[in-house]
C-alpha positions as CSV (number, residue, x, y, z in Angstrom):
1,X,279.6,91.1,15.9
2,X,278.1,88.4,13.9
3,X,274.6,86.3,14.8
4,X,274.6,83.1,14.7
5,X,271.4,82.0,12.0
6,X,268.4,80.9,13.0
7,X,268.5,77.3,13.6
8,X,264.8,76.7,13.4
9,X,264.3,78.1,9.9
10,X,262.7,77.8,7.2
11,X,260.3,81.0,7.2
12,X,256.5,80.7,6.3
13,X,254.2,83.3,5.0
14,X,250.2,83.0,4.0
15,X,247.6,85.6,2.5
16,X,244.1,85.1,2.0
17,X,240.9,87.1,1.4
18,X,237.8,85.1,2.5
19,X,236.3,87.4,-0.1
20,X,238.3,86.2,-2.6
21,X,239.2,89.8,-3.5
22,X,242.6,89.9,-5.4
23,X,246.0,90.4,-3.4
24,X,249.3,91.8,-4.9
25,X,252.0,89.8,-5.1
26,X,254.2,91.9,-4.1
27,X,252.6,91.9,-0.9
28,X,253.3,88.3,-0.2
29,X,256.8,88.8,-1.3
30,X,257.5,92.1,0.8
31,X,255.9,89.4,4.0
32,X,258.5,86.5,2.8
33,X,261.3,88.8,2.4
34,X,261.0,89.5,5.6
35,X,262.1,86.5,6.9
36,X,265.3,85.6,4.5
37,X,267.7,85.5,7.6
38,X,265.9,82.2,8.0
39,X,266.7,80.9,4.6
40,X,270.5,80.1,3.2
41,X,269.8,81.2,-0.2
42,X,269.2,77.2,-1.1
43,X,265.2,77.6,-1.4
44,X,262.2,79.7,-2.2
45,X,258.8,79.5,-3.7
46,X,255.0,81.0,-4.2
47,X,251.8,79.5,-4.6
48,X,248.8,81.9,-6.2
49,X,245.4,81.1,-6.2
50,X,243.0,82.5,-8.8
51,X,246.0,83.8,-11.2
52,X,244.2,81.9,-14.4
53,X,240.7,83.6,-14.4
54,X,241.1,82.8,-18.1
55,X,241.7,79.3,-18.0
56,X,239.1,78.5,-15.0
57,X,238.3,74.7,-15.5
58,X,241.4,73.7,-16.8
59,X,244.4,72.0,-14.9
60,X,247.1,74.5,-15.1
61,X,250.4,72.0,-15.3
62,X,253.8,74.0,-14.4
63,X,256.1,71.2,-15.6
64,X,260.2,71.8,-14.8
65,X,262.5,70.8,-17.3
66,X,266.4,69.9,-17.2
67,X,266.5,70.4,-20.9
68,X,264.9,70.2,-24.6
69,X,264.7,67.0,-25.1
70,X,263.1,66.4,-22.0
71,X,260.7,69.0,-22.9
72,X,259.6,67.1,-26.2
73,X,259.3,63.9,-24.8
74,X,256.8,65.0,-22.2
75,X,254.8,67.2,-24.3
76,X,254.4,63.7,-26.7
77,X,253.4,62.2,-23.1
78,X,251.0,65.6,-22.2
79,X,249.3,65.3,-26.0
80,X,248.2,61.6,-25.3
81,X,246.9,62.0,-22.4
82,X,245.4,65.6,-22.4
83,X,243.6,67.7,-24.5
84,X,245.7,70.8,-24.3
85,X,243.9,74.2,-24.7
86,X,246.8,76.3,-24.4
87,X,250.7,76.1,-23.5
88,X,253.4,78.5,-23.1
89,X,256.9,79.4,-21.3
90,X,256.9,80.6,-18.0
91,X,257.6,84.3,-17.7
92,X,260.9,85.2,-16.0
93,X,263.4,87.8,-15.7
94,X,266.8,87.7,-16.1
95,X,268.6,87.6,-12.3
96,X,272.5,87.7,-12.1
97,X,272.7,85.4,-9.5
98,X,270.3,82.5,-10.8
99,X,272.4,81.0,-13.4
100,X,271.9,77.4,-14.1
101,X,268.5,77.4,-14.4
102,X,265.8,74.6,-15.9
103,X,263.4,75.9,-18.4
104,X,260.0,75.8,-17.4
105,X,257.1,75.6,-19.3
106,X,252.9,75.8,-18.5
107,X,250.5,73.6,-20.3
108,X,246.2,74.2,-19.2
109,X,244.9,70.6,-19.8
110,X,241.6,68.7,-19.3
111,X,241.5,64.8,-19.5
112,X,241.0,62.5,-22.7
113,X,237.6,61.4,-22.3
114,X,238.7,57.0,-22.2
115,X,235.1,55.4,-22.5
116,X,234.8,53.0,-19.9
117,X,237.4,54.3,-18.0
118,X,236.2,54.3,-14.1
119,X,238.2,57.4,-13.0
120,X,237.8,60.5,-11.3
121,X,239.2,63.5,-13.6
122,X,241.5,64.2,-10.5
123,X,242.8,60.6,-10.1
124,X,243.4,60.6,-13.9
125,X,245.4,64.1,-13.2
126,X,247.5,62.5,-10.1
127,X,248.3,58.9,-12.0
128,X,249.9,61.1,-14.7
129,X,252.3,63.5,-12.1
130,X,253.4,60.9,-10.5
131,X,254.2,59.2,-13.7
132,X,256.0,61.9,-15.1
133,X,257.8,62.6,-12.0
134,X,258.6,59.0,-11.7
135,X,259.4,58.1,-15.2
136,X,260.1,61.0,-17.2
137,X,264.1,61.7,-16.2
138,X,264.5,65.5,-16.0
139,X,260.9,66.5,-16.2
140,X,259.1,67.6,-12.5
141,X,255.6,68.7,-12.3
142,X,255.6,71.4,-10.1
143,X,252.0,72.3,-9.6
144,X,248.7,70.9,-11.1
145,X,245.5,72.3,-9.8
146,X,242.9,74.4,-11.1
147,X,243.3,78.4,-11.5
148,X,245.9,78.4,-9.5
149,X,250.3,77.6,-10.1
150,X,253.4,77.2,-8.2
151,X,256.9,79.2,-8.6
152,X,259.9,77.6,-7.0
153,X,263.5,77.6,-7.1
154,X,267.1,78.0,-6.3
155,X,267.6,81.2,-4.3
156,X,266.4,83.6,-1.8
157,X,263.0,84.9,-2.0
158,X,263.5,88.1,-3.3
159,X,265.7,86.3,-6.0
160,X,263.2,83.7,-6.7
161,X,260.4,86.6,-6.5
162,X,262.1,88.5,-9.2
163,X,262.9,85.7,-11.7
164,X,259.2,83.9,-11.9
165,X,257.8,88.4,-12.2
166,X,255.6,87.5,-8.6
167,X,254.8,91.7,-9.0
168,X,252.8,90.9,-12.2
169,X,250.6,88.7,-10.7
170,X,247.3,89.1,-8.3
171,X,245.8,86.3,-6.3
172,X,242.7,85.7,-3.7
173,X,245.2,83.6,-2.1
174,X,249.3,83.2,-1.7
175,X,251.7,81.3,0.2
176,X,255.1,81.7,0.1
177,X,258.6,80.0,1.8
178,X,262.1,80.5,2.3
179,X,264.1,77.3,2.7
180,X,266.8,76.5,4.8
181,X,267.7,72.8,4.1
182,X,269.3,70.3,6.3
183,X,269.6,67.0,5.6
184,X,267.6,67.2,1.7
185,X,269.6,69.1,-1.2
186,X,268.8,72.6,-2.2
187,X,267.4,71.7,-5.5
188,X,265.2,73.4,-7.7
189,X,262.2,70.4,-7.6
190,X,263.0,70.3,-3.6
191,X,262.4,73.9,-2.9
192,X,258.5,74.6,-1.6
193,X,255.7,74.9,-2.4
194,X,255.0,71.5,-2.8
195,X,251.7,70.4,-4.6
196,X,249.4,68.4,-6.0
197,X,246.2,68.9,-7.4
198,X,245.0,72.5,-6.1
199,X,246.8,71.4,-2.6
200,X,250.1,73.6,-2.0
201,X,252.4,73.1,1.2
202,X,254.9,75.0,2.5
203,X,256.6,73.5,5.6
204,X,258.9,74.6,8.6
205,X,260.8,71.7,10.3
206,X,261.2,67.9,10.0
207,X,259.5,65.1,9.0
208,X,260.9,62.5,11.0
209,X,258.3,60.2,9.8
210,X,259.2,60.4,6.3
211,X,259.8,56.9,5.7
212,X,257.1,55.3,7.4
213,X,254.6,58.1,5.8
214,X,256.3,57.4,1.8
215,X,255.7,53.6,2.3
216,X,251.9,54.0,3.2
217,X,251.5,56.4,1.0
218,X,252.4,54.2,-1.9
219,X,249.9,52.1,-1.4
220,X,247.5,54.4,-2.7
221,X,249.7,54.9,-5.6
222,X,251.9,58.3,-4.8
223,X,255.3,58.1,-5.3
224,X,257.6,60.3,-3.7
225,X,260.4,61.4,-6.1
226,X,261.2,65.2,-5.0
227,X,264.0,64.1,-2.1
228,X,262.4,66.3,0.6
229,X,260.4,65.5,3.3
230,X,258.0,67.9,2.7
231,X,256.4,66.1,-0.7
232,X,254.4,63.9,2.1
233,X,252.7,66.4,3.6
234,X,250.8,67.5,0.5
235,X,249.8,63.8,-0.3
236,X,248.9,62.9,2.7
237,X,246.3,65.5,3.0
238,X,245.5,64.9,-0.7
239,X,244.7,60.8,0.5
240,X,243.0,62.1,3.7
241,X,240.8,64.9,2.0
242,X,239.9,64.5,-1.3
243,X,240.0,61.1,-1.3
244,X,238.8,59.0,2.0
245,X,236.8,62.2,2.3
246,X,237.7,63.0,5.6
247,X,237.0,66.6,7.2
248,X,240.1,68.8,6.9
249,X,239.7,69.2,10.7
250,X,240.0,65.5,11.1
251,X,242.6,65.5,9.0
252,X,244.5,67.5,11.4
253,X,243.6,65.5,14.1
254,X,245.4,62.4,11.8
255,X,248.8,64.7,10.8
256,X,249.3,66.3,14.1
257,X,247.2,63.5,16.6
258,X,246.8,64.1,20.6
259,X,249.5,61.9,22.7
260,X,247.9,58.7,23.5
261,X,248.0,59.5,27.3
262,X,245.3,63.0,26.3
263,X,243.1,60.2,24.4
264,X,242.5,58.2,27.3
265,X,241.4,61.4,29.4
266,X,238.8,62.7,27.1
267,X,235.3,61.5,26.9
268,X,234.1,57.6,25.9
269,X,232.8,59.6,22.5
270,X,235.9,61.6,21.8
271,X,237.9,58.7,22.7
272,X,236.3,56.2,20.6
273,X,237.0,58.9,17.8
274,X,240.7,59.5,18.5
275,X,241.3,55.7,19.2
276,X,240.1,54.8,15.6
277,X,241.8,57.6,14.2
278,X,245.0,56.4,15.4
279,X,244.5,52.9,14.8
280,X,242.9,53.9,10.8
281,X,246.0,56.4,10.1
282,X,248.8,55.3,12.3
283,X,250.9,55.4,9.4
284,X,249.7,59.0,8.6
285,X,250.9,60.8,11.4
286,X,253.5,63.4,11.5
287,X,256.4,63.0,13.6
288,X,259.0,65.4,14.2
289,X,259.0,69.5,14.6
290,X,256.8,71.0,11.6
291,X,254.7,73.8,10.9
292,X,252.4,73.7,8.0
293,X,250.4,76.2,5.9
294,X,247.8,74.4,3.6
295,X,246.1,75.8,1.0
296,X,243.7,74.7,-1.7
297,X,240.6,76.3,-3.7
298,X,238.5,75.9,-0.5
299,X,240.7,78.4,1.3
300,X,243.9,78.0,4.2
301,X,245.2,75.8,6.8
302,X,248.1,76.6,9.1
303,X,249.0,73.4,11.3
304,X,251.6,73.1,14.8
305,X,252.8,69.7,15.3
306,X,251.4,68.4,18.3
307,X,254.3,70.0,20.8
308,X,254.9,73.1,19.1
309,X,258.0,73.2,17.9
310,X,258.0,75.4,15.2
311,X,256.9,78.6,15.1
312,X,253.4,79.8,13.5
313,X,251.4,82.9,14.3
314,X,248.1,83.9,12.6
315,X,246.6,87.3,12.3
316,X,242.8,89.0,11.0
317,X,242.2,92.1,9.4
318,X,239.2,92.9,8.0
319,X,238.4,89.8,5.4
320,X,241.6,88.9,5.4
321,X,243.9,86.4,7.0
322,X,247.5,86.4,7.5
323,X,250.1,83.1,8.6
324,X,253.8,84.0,8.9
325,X,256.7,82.2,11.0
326,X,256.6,85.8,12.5
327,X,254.8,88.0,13.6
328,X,256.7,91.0,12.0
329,X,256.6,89.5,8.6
330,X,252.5,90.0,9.0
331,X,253.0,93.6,10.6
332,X,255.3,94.6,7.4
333,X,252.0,94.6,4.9
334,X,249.4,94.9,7.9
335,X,250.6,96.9,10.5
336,X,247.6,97.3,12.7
337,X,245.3,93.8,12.5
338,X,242.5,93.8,14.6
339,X,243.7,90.5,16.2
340,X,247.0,88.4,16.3
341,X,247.6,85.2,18.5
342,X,249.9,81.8,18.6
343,X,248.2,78.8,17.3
344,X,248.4,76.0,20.2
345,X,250.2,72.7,19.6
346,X,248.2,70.6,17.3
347,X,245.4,73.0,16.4
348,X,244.4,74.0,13.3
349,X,243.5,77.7,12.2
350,X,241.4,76.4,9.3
351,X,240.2,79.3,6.6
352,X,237.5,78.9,4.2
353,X,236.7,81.2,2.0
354,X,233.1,82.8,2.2
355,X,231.6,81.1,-0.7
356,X,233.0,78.2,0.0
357,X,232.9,77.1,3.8
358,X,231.5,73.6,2.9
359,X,234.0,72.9,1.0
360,X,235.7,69.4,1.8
361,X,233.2,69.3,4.7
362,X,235.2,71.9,7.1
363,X,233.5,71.2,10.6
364,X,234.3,72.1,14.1
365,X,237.0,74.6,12.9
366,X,237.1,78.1,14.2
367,X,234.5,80.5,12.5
368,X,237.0,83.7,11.4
């Protein structure tokens, strides 16, 4: 007899020690694995944090390219713009079944110093993705934060796994997906994580807002090029956090905000929050079924929309926290957590590392 798939794929999976002690990655794969019945083969990706303890304070660029040429024209874009301390290929192993693939390349960059030039190092970093992304045809940046790197392609997880050597690499801090597209391409730039800066997404569902959210988010100078909904989600919280400096747990509140008829039964102060929220960041909502997982060099953030309509479950063992689409793909590399529960609707299990629970002003989140 023959099951039909499951319909509300993808598959999600997050690692992180608030210690920042280093995690396998074959234990983030053996979690994502677990889960391929809701891929289709079209889509699969990792995101490691602290895999460049070499290369700390350097912007680690994974660029993608569709060829050579597109490789040396970028490189003369990287060398005006950067001053590159080291570059090389991208490890990967030879896999049967992945056989167009793009070559892809890392370069660890820090910023020409322009006199006079009023810019943060970070905005300097996001004007130039977007401008390669934008301009540069056949060249995709697919991660560009600090110590930390992206891997994403065509194919299941175990295939994707295998081709980018996840096994050789240890991390305080992994997130991984398994895609099952439905109305975006399977592509090799579509497929998740998607970052920028040291935010990485991974996302179950639908952005039904998409068009609204791209066309705000231009006006702040982001340009959505990937062709998946997905790409919003990581500048939006990059717009909300980093730069208007909002708490990540307000943050949430603006992605996944109460129903309008739950603002006007809470509180005058609550309300008067909520109501300028959704008046400020109308445009910044999330609509649609989603479930997020967030992370960045402060630590983890899984995120229902405001219904529920995607799966999430979170577990804790010891110092470390675990995010899966199931609850069997945590139990296959912890099998005995001390607690497991179901994030409600809306509410965000926020993780900071232990060194670093200030970080982007994390308030009024859950102490774990």
């Amino acid at each position: 007899m023959s099951w039909p798939r499951e319909i509300s794929g993808c598959g999600l999976a997050g690692i992180i020690s608030r210690k920042r002690e280093l995690i396998p990655g074959e234990e983030i794969v053996t979690s994502i694995v677990h889960q391929k019945e809701r891929g289709n083969q079209l889509g699969a990706g990792f995101a490691g944090y602290g895999i460049y303890p070499q290369f700390p304070d350097y912007y680690a660029l994974h660029i993608m390219y569709d060829g050579p040429y597109v490789r040396e024209d970028t490189e003369e874009y990287i060398k005006g713009r950067f001053v590159v301390e080291h570059f090389e290929g991208i490890p990967t192993r030879r896999v049967p079944s992945i056989m167009d693939r793009p070559i892809f390349y890392r370069y660890f960059v820090v910023p020409v110093e322009l006199p006079g030039e009023e810019i943060s190092p970070d905005d300097y970093v996001m004007a130039a993705v977007m401008e390669i992304n934008e301009k540069i045809d056949g060249a995709f940046v697919i991660s560009s934060g600090k110590n930390m790197g992206a891997f994403k392609g065509v194919g299941g997880p175990e295939e994707i796994a295998e081709f980018f050597r996840i096994d050789e690499y240890e991390a305080h801090q992994w997130i991984a997906h398994t895609r099952f597209p439905t109305n975006t391409p399977g592509w090799w730039g579509g497929a998740h994580p998607f970052t920028l800066l040291d935010w990485a997404v991974v996302h179950n569902g639908e952005i039904s807002s998409y068009g609204i959210n791209k066309r705000y988010l231009e006006m702040f100078g982001y340009k959505c090029t990937l062709m998946t909904d997905t790409e919003v989600v990581a500048y939006l919280v990059d717009l909300l956090v980093r730069r208007h400096r909002l708490p990540l747990r307000l943050a949430a509140d603006v992605l996944a905000a109460p129903f309008w008829k739950d603002i006007d039964r809470m509180g005058s102060r609550e309300n008067g929050l909520f109501t300028a929220l959704r008046m400020v960041y109308g445009s910044a909502l999330l609509n649609g079924p989603f479930a997020v997982l967030v992370a960045w060099n402060g630590g983890m953030m899984g995120l229902n929309d405001r219904i529920k309509l995607r799966p999430l479950v979170a577990a804790i063992d010891g110092d470390r926290v675990y995010m899966a689409s199931e609850e069997s793909a945590i139990r296959a590399v912890c099998p005995h957590p001390t607690r497991v529960w179901a994030p409600k609707a809306g509410d965000p299990v926020i993780v900071p590392f232990d060194d670093a629970r200030d970080a982007w002003e994390v308030k009024g989140c859950q102490s774990l």
